[in-house]
N, C-alpha and C positions, 0 to 999 in steps of 0.2 A: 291410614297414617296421616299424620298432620303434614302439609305439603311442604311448610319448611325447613322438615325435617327429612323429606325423602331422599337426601344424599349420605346419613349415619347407617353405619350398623348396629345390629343389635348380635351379641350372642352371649353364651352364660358364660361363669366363672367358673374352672375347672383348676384343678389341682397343679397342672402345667405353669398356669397362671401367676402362683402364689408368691415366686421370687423373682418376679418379673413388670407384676403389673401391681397398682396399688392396692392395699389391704388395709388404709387403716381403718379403725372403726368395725372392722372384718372381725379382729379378733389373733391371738395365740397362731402360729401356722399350723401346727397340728393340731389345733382345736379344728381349723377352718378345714385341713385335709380329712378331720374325722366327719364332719359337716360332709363332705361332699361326698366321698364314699356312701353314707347313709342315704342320700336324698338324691345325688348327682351335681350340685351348685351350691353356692353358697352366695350370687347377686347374679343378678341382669347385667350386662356392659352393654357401654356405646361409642363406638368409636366415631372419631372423623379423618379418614383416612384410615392411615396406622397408629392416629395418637387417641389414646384411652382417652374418654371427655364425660363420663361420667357412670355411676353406676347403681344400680337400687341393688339393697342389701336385706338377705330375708334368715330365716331359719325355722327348725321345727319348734312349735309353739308348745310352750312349755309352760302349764296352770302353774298359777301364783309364785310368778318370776317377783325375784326383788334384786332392783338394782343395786351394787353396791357401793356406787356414787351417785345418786341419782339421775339429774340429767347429764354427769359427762361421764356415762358408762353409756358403754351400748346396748347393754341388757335395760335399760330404761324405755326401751322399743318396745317392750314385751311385759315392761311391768304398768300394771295399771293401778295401782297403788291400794289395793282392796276391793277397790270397788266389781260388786258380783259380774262376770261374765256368764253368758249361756254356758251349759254343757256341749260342747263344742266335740268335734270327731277327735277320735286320739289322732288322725291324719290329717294336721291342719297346722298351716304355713303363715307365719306372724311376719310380716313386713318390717322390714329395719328403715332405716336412714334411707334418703335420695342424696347421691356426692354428686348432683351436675357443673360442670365446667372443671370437674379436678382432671386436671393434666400430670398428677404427680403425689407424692406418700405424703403431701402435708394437708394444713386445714386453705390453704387459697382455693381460690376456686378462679377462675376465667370467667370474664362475665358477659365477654362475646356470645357464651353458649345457652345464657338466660333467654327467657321468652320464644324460644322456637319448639315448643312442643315435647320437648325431652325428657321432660320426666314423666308426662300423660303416656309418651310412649314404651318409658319405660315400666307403667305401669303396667296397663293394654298387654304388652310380651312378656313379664313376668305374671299377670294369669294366666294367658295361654298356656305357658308352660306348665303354670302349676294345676290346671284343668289335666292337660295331658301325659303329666305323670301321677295322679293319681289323688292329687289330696281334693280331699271333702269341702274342705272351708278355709279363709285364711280371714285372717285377724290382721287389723293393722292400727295406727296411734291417730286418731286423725287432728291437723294441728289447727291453732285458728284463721279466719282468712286474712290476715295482716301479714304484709311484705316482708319489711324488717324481721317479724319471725318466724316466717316460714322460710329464709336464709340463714336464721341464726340458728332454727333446729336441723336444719335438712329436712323437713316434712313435705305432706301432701296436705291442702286444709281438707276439710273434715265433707265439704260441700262434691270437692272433688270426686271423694269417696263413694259419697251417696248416689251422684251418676251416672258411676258407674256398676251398680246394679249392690252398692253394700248397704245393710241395716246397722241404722244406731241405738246399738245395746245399753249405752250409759253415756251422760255427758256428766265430768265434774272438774273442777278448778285444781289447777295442779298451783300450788302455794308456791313450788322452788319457782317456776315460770313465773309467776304473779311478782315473786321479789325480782327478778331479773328485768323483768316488763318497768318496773316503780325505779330501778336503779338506770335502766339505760335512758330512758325518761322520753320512749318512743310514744309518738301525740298518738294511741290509744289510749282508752278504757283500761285499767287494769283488769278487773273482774273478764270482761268477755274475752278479753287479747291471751286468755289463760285459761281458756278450758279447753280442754279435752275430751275427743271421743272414743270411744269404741266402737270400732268399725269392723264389721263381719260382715262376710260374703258365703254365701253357700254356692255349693259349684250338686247341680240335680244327677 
């Protein structure tokens, strides 16, 4: 565990949870209470203290998701916009949004809680977990290495991904990003600041 981090905890999202700690992006509450039944969670949390400070948000991976708002739906985690994925186990866990620094149901975030390892670790104990209840492989979005947007998605960049132990199945340019990249007029590249991967992990 990153050392800056060794005073948070980490434990999962449980149905107790739901009307008490933040959910957005989560979803419907009985969407998120049928979620957890099925699988056990529905996101990794991390607290400091008693106060929630952030959380990764996952589900069962469900072939050729389409969002239906693109990027500000949260089924846009799991849609990859055609492009072919492997044949992947029916038991296999698709990574949502990272919310680090949310102390609360809105989109702020605390930015005290940036740069201390938080969401590496959030990563790290939501595969543990999903190694040890059973799934085959998880699938996640991976985003590009630029700041500005990997706080404006909630991502993980795509490099991140890779070491820790995932293969990249496809890399392609997501267009809604590329407009959004061109309109906030962040000093990248559009083209590179806007691709996307797919990223799979096989668990042996």
């Amino acid at each position: 565990m990153n050392m800056q981090d060794s005073n948070f905890q980490y434990r999962l999202f449980s149905a107790r949870d739901i009307d008490r700690l933040p959910t957005r992006c989560q979803g419907d509450p009985d969407e998120i209470r049928d979620r957890i039944s099925r699988i056990g969670a529905s996101a990794m949390m991390v607290f400091d203290g008693q106060k929630h400070i952030g959380q990764l948000q996952f589900r069962p991976y469900v072939p050729n998701t389409v969002s239906p708002a693109g990027l500000y739906d949260p089924l846009y985690w799991m849609d990859f916009q055609g492009y072919a994925t492997p044949d992947l186990p029916r038991n296999t866990l698709a990574l949502f949004c990272y919310h680090v620094g949310q102390t609360d149901n809105t989109q702020d975030r605390d930015p005290h809680y940036f740069g201390k390892g938080i969401g590496l670790n959030l990563l790290d104990k939501t595969l543990e977990w999903a190694e040890s209840a059973g799934f085959e492989a998880v699938i996640a979005k991976g985003c590009p290495g630029y700041r500005p947007i990997i706080e404006f998605m909630g991502g993980m960049p795509s490099d991140v991904y890779r070491k820790k132990g995932f293969k990249i199945a496809a890399v392609y340019v997501d267009q809604e990003l590329r407009s959004i990249v061109e309109r906030m007029n962040w000093e990248c590249a559009p083209e590179k600041a806007s691709e996307i991967s797919v990223c799979i992990r096989y668990f042996s």
